[in-house]
C-alpha positions as CSV (number, residue, x, y, z in Angstrom):
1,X,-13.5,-8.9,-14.6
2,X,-10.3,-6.9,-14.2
3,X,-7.0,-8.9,-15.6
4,X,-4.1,-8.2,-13.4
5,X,-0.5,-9.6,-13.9
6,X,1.5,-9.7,-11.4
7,X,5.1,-9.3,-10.9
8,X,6.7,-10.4,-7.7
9,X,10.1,-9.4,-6.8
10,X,13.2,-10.4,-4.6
11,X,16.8,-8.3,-4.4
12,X,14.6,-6.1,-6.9
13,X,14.4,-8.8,-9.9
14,X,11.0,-10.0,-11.4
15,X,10.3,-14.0,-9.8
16,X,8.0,-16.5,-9.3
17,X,8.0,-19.1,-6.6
18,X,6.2,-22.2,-6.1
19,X,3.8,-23.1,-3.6
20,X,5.4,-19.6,-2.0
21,X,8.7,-21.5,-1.4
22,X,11.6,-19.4,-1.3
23,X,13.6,-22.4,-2.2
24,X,11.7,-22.6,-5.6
25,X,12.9,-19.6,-6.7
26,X,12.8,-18.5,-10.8
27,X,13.8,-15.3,-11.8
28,X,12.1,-14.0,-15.3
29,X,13.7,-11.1,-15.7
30,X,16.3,-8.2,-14.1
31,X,14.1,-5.3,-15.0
32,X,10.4,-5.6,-13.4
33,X,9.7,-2.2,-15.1
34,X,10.5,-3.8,-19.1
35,X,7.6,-6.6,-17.4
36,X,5.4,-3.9,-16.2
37,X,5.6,-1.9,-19.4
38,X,5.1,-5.1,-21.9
39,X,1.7,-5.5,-19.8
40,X,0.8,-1.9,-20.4
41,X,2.2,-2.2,-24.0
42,X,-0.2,-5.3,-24.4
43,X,-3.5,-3.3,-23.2
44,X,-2.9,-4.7,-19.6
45,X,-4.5,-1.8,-17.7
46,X,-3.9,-3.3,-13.8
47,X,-0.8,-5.1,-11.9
48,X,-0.6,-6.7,-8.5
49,X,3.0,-5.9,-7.4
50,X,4.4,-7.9,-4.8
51,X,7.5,-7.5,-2.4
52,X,8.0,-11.2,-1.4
53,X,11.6,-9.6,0.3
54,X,9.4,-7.4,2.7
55,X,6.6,-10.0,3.2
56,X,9.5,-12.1,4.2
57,X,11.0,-9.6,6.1
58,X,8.0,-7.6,7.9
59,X,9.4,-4.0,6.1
60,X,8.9,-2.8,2.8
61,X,12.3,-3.7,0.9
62,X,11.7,-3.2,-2.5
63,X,9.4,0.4,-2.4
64,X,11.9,1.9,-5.3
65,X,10.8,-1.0,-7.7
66,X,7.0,0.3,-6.8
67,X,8.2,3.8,-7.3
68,X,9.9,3.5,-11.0
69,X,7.1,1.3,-12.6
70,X,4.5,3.6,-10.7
71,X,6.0,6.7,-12.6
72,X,6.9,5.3,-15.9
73,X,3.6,3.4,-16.8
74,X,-0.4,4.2,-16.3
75,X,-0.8,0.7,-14.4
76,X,-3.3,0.4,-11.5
77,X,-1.4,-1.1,-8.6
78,X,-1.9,-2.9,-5.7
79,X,1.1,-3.6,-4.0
80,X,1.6,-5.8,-0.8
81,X,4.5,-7.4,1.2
82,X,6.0,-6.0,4.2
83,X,3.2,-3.6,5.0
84,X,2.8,-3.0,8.6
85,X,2.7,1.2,10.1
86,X,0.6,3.9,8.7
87,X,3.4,5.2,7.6
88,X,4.2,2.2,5.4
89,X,0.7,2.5,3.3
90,X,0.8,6.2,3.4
91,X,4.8,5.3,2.0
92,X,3.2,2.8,-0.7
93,X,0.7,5.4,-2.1
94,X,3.2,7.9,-2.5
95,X,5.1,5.9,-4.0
96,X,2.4,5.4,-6.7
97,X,0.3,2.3,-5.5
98,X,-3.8,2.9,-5.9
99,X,-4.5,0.3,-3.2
100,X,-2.4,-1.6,-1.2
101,X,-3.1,-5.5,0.2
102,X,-3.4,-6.1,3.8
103,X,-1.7,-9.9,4.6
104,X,-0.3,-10.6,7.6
105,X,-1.0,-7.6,9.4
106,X,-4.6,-8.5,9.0
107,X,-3.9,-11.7,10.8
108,X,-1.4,-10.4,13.4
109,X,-3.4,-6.8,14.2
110,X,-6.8,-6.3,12.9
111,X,-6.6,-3.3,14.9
112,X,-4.2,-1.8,12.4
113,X,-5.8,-2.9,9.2
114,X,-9.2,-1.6,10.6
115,X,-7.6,1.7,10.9
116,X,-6.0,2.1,7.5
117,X,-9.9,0.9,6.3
118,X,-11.0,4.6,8.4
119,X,-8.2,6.3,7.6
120,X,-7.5,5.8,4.0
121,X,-10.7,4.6,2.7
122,X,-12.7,0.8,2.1
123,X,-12.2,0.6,-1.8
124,X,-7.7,1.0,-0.9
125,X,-7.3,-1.6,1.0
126,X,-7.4,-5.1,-0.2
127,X,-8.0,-7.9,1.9
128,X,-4.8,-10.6,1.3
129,X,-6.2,-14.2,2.4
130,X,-3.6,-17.0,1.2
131,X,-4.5,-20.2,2.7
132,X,-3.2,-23.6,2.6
133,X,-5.9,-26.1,3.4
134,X,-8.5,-23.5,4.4
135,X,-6.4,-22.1,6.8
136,X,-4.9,-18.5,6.3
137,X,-1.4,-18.0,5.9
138,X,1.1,-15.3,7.0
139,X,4.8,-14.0,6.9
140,X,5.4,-14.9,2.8
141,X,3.4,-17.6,3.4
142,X,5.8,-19.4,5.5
143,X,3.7,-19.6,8.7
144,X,-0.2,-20.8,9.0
145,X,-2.3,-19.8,11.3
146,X,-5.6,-21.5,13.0
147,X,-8.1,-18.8,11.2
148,X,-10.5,-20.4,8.7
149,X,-10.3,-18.6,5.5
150,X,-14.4,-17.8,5.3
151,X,-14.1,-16.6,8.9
152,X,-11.6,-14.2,7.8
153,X,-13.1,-12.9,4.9
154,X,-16.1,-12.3,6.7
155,X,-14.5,-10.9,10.2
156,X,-13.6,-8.3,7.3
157,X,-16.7,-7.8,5.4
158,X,-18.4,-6.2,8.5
159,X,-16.2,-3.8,8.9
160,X,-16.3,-2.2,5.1
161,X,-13.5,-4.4,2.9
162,X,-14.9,-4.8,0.0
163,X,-12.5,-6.8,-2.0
164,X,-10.4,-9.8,-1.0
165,X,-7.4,-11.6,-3.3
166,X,-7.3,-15.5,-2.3
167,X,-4.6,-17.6,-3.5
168,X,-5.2,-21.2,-2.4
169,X,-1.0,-21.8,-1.8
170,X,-1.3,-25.2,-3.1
171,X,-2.4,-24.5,-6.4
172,X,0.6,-21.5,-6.5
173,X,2.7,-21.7,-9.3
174,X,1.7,-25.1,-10.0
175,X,0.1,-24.5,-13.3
176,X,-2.0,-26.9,-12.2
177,X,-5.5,-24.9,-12.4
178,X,-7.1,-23.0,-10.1
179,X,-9.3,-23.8,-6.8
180,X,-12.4,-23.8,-8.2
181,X,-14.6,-25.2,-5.5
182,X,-12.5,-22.8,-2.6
183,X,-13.5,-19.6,-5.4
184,X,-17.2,-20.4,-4.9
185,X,-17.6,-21.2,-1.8
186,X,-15.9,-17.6,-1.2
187,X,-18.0,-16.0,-3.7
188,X,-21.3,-16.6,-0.9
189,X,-20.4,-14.3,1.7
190,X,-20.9,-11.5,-1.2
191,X,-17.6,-9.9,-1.6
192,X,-15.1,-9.3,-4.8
193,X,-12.9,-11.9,-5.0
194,X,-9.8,-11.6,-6.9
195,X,-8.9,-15.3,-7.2
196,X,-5.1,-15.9,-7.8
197,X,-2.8,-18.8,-8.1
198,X,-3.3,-21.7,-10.3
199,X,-4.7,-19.7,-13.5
200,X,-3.2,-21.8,-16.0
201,X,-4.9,-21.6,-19.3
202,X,-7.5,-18.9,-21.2
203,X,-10.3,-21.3,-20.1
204,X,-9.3,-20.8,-16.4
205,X,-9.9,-17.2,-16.6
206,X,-13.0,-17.8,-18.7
207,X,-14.2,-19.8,-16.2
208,X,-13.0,-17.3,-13.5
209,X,-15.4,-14.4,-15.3
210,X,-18.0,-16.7,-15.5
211,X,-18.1,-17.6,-11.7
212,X,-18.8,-14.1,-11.0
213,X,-14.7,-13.3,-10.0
214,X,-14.1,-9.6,-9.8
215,X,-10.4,-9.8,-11.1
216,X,-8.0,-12.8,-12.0
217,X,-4.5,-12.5,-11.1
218,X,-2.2,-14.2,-13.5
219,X,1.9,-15.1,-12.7
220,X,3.5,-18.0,-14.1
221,X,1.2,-18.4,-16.6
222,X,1.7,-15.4,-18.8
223,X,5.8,-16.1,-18.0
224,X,6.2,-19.6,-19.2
225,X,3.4,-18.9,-21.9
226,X,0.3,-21.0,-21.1
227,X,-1.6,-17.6,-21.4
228,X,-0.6,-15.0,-23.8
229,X,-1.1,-11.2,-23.2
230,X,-3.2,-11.5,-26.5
231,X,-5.6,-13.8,-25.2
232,X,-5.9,-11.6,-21.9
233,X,-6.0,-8.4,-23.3
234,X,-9.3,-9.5,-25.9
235,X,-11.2,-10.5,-22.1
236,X,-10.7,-7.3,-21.1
């Protein structure tokens, strides 16, 4: 199971929110790049970089953050927020992303994200389904749509993603554990999951490995020190 940190960032500082309210708003640090490179320092080998400004905003806002810790570490990114054009993901992996996650847009125009599935291949686009009570939500999270999250993941299935990162919203930032029951019922329609938001302790992501989870994405956690990067980096 790939461990994968992530580092989300507003007006190009290193945050965290809860429950993906802008209002709840802590920043860890001025430099994402000194986060990104502790990670790599640590063993950490992948990192799920987030810009909540352009998820927010519907553009990419913070690309230069992606750019710097892109070139100045050996991380495997996925980045996501704000992604809408062709030119945007072509943008993001020039930038230095590997893949790139598909939110919003996959709600709002599955047109679009079926294209960038032909056009830049299955395994480099993610498939971003945050839901709050089963039902997926868009725009940083600040809007829910009527889509059932299982319907989702497996209008996408058939047509070649092969990965999906779910973060049940409620459990986000919370440090309250994660959705257990959600992750296996996801795990049935046979594609990676990446579960995210809630990881709160080592036996979390123990648990998350043993499910059968692809990757575990870890936030809060690691920053307010319920998991260390020692106990990650020895399940990698």
């Amino acid at each position: 199971m790939k461990i994968i940190p992530a580092i989300d960032i507003i007006g190009g500082k290193c945050v965290r929110l809860t429950q993906g309210d802008y209002a709840q708003q802590t920043n860890y640090n001025e430099n994402p790049l000194e986060v990104a490179k502790m990670f790599e320092a640590a063993g950490i080998q992948y990192l799920h970089l987030v810009d909540l400004d352009g998820a927010k905003n519907g553009r990419i806002t913070n690309q230069a953050v992606l750019e710097k810790i892109a070139k100045n570490t050996s991380l495997h990114i996925d980045f996501g927020g704000g992604l809408k054009t062709d030119e945007d993901v072509q943008a993001a992996f020039n930038s230095g992303a590997k893949q790139i996650t598909a939110g919003s847009i996959a709600v709002k125009s599955p047109e679009t994200v079926y294209r960038w599935i032909a056009k830049f291949s299955a395994d480099k686009i993610i498939l971003g389904a945050d839901c709050r009570n089963r039902k997926i939500s868009v725009n940083g999270w600040q809007q829910e749509s009527e889509l059932d999250v299982i319907d989702f993941v497996n209008q996408y299935k058939t047509k070649g993603i092969q990965q999906v990162i779910c973060t049940d919203i409620s459990k986000d930032g919370m440090l309250q554990g994660p959705s257990f029951e959600l992750y296996t019922e996801l795990l049935t329609t046979g594609i990676g999951l990446v579960a995210s938001g809630g990881v709160t302790t080592i036996n979390d992501v123990v648990m998350l490995k043993q499910m059968g989870c692809t990757g575990a994405i870890i936030g809060k956690a690691i920053y307010e020190g319920t998991i260390t990067l020692k106990q990650l980096t020895e399940l990698c």
